[in-house]
C-alpha positions as CSV (number, residue, x, y, z in Angstrom):
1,X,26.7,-37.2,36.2
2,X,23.7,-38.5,33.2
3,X,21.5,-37.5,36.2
4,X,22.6,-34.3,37.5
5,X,22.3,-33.5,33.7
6,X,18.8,-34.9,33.5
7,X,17.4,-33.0,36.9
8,X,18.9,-30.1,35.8
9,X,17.1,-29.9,32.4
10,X,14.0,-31.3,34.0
11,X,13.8,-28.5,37.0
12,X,14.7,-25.6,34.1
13,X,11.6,-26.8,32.2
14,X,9.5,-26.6,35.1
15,X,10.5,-23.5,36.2
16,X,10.1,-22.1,32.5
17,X,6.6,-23.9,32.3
18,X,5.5,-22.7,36.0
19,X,6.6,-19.1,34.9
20,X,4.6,-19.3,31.3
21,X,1.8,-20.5,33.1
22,X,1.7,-18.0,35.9
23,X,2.0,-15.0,33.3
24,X,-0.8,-17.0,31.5
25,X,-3.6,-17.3,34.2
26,X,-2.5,-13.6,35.1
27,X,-2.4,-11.9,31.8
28,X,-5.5,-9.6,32.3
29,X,-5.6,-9.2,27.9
30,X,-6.2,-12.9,27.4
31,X,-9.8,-14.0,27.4
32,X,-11.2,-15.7,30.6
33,X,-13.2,-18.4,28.4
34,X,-9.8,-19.1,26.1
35,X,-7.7,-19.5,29.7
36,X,-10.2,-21.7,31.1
37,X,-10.1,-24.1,28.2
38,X,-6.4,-24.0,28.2
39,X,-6.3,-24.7,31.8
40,X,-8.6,-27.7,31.1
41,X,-6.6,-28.5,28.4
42,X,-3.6,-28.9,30.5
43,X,-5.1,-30.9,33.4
44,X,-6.2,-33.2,31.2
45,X,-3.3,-33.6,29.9
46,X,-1.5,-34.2,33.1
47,X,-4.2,-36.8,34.4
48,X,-3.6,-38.8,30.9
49,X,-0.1,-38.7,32.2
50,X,-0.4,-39.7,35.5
51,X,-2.6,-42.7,33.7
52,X,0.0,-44.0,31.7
53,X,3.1,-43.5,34.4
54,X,0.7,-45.3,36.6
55,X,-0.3,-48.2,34.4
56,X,3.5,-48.8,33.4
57,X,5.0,-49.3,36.8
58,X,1.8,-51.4,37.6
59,X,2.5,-53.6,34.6
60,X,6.7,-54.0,35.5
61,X,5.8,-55.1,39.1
62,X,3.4,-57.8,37.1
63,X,6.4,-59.1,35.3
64,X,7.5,-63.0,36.2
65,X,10.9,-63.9,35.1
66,X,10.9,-67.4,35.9
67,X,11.1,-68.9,32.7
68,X,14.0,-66.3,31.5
69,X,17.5,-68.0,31.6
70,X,20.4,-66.1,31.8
């Protein structure tokens, strides 16, 4: 049930996010130069992300156990 709870909370701030976003990039009153840096803004924040989600299940699957006694 945690986890329906989790997805559901998860998809909601997506959609909310997506929909901010697309009224963002489409808002014709906010400067182009100030959505372009936010836009950067955001991609590098994703890729930093991506990084660190990367580099943590690389370093569990690195993990020996063999000395560990239960």
């Amino acid at each position: 049930m945690q986890n329906v709870a989790f997805a559901l909370i998860g998809g909601g701030g997506l959609i909310g996010i997506g929909y901010f976003l697309f009224w963002f990039f489409s808002a014709s009153d906010i400067d182009l130069g100030f959505r372009i840096a936010v836009g950067a803004i955001v991609v590098g924040v994703l890729v930093l992300f991506g990084v660190v989600v990367r580099q943590r299940i690389r370093a569990t699957e690195d993990e020996d156990f063999k000395e560990v006694k239960y």
